[in-house]
N, C-alpha and C positions, 0 to 999 in steps of 0.2 A: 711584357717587360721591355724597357727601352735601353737596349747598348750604346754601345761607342757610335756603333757603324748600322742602327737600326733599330729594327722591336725581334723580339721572339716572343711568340705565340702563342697559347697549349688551349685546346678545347674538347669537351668529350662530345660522344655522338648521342647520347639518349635524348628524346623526346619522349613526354607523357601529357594526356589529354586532361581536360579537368577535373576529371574523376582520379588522376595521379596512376592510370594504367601506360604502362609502356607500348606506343605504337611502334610495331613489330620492323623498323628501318633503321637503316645508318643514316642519321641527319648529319649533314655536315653544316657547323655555324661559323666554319672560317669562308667568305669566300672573298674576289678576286673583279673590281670594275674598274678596268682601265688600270693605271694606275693607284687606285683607291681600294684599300684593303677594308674587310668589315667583319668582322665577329660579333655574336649574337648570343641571348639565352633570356630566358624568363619563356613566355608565352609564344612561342616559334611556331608550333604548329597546333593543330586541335582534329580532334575526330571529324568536324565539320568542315575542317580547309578554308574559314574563311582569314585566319590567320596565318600568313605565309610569307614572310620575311625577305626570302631570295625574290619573291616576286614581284613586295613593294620596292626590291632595292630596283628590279629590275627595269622596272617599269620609270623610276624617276632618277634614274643616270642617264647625263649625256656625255658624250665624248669629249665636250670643250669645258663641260664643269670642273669646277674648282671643287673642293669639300665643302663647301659654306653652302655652295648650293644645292647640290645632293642631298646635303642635311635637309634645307628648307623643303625641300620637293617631299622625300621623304616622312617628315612629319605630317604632311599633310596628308599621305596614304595610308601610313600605319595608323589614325587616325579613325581614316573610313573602316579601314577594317576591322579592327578593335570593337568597333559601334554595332558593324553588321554579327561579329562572333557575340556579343551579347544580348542584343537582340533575339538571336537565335536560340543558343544556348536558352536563355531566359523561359521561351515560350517555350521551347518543347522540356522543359523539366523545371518548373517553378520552384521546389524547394532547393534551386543550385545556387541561388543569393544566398540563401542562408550559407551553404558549406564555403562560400567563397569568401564571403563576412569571415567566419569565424578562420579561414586557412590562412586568408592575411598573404595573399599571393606576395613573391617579392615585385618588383618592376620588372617590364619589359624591357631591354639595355642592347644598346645597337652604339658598340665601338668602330668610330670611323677611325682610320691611321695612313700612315702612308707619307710620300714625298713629294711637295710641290716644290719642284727646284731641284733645290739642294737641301730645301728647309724641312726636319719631321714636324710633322701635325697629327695630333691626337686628340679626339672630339669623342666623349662620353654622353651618348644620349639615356635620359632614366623618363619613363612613361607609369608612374603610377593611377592604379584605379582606387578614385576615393568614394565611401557609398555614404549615402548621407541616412540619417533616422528611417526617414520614409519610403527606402528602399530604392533611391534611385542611383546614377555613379556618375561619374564626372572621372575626368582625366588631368591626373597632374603632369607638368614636365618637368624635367632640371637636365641643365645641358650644361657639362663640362670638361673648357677648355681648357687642355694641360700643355704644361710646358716642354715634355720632352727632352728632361733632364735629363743622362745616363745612369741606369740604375732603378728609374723609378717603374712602379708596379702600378699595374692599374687590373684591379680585380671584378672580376661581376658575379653574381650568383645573390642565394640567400645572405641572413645573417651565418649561418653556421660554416658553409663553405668559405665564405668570404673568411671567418677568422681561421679556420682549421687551413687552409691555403694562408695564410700570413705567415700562421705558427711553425708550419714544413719548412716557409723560406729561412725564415728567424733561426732556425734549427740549421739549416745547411750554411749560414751565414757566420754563425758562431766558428767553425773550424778553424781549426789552428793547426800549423805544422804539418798539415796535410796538403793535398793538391785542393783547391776552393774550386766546388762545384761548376759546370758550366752554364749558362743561359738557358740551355735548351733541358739540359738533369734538372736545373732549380724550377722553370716551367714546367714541366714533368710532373717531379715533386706535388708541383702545389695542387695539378690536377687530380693525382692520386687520392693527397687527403683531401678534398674536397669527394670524392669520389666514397672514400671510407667512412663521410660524417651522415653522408647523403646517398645509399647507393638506390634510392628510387627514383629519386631524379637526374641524377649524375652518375653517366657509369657509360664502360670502354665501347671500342676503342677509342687513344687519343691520337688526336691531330696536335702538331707542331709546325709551326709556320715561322720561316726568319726571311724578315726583307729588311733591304737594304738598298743603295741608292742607286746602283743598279741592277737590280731585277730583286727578283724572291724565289724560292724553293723549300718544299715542305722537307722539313728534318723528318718527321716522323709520319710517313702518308697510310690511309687504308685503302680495301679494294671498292671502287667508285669515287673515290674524290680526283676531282676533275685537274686536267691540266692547266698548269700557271702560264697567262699571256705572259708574252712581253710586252713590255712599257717603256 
């Protein structure tokens, strides 16, 4: 969510392989390069590891990058790895095309945010896998650059979290006569029912992250998530 004076955050910790079993860790999908905030979800991690997010970021940041370029770098990693995890996958269990045909994964979605200046930027990366007749896939992109208007929401997950997370906001937004929720309850909020529509793929604890123009700190942290540089 993007305030006055920044974005506030929310993300849950579950990861599950492509069999949709829960790998037994707190995955944390908010993290922290430089200056350059990133939050993640779809295909983050796999029983194989050749799918690993924190380490494509890691690998293609540099300390003088701008977001535009972290992006470009970035694509071109998750890219390679994606290839190798299907590959792999593929050979060691062949009828996994079929279940992933018919599962209709949603995208892979890698939110860049953050401050260069004084200016917010927020960059929506979406990584679809297209399979064609003859059983092969190809990769879609769609990258979108948002304005960072006050107010605005920018959601990731399935269809179902993505509207069950609207309908929470919609719902605390209606209030009247009352005190109106905060940025960090309404992020909350949306994690929750996102959490209630989907608790196999989505589920506690959440993280809460608010930054702003100078520095960031987690509203809502667990035990392992890492300390926030300064910037």
């Amino acid at each position: 969510m993007v305030t006055e004076d920044g974005f506030v955050v929310g993300a849950d910790t579950r990861v599950v392989d492509q069999y949709l079993r829960t790998i037994p860790e707190v995955y944390i999908k908010v993290m922290q390069l430089d200056s350059i905030f990133v939050a993640y979800c779809g295909l983050s991690s796999t029983a194989d590891r050749f799918v690993q997010i924190p380490v494509a970021l890691a690998k293609c940041r540099q300390p003088s990058d701008q977001l535009e370029d972290t992006l470009a770098r970035f694509r071109v990693i998750l890219r390679g790895q994606l290839t190798k995890y299907y590959e792999s996958a593929l050979k060691a269990d062949p009828n996994l095309k079929k279940t992933l045909q018919e599962r209709k994964l949603p995208p892979v979605e890698v939110l860049f945010f953050g401050y260069e200046g004084a200016v917010k930027k927020a960059v929506l990366l979406q990584v679809f896998t297209r399979w064609s007749q003859d059983g092969g896939y190809s990769f879609e992109e769609k990258i979108t650059r948002n304005d960072c208007s006050h107010g605005q929401v920018i959601c990731m997950g399935n269809a179902d979290t993505i509207q069950a997370a609207h309908a929470s906001l919609n719902r605390m937004m209606e209030v009247r006569g009352e005190r109106r929720p905060s940025p960090q309850e309404m992020v909350r909020g949306m994690v929750e029912a996102a959490i209630q529509v989907d608790p196999v793929t989505v589920g506690p604890p959440i993280l809460i992250l608010q930054v702003q123009e100078n520095g960031a700190r987690w509203l809502a942290p667990v035990p392992g998530v890492p300390e926030l540089l300064p910037y």
